[in-house]
C-alpha positions as CSV (number, residue, x, y, z in Angstrom):
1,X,9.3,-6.2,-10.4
2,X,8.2,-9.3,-9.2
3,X,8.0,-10.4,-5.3
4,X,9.8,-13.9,-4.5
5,X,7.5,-15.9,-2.2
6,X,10.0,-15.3,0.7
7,X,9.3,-11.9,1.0
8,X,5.8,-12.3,0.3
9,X,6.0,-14.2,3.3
10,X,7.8,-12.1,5.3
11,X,5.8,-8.7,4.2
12,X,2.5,-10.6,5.6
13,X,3.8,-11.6,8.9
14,X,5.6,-8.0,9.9
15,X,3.0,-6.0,11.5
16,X,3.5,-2.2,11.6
17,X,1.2,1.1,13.0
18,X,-2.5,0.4,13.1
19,X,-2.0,-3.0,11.7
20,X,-0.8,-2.5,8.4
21,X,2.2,-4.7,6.8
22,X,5.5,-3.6,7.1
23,X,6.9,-4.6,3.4
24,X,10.6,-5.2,1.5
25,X,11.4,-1.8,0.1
26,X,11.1,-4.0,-3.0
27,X,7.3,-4.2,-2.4
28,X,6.5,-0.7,-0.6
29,X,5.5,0.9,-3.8
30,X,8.5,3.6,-4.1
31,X,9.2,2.3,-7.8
32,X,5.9,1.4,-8.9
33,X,4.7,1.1,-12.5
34,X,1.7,3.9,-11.8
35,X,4.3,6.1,-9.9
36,X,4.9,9.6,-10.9
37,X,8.4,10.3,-11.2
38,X,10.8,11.4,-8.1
39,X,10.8,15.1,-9.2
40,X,6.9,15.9,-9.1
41,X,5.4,13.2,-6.6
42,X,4.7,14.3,-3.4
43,X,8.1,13.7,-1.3
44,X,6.2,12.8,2.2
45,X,4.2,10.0,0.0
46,X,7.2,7.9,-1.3
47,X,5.4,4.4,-0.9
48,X,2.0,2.9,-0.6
49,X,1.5,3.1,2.7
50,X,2.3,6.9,3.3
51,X,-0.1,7.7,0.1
52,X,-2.6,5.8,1.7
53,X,-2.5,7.8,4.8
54,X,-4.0,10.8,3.2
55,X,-6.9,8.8,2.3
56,X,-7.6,7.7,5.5
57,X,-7.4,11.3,6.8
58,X,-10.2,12.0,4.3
59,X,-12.8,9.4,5.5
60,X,-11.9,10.8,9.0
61,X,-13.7,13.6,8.2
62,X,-17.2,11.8,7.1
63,X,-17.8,9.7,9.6
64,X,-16.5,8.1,12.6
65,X,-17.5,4.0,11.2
66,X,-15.8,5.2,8.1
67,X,-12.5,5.5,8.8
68,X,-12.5,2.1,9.9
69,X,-13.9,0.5,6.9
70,X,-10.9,2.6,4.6
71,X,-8.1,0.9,6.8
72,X,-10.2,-2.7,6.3
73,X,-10.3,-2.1,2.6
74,X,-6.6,-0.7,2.6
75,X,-5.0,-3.1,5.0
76,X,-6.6,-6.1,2.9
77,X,-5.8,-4.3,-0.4
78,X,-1.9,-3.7,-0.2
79,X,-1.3,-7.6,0.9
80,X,-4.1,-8.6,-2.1
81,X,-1.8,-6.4,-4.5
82,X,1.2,-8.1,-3.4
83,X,0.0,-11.4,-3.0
84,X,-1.9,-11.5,-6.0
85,X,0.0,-10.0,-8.5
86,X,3.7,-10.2,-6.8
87,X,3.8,-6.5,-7.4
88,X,2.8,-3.0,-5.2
89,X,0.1,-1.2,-5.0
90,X,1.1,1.6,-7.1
91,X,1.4,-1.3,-10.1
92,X,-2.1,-2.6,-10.6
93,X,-4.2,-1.8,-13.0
94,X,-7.7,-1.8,-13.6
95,X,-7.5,-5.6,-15.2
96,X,-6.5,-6.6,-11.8
């Protein structure tokens, strides 16, 4: 499931809510190689971004500077994972 460079660029220059990239659906992690099948994922957490919403919502609760630093790490993460590898989030591996 490789990215062509086109939407690479594209999925870097869209902005969406609280900064984070707006990708192809291609890209947005909905079909990715670590994904648990249709049936038993969560429905509400369909791509990278919405399963990295729950995250968040956990740092929210240590402190208020942490938070922060979890949307830094995930907004340079999904880009890096697409970038990078020319795949989602949900496709890396621990080699990458």
């Amino acid at each position: 499931m490789a990215a062509s460079q086109t939407d690479i660029w594209r999925a870097r220059r869209r902005r969406g809510a609280r900064g984070a990239a707006a990708y192809p659906a291609a890209l947005d992690g909905s079909a990715g190689l670590n994904r648990a099948p249709a049936p038993s994922r969560h429905a509400e957490r369909a791509t990278n971004l919405q399963a990295v919403h729950p995250w968040i919502a956990i740092c929210d609760a240590r402190s208020e500077a942490h938070p922060r630093a979890c949307w830094r790490a995930a907004e340079r993460l999904l880009p890096w994972a697409i970038a990078v590898n020319g795949a989602p989030l949900s496709s890396l591996h621990t080699r990458d």
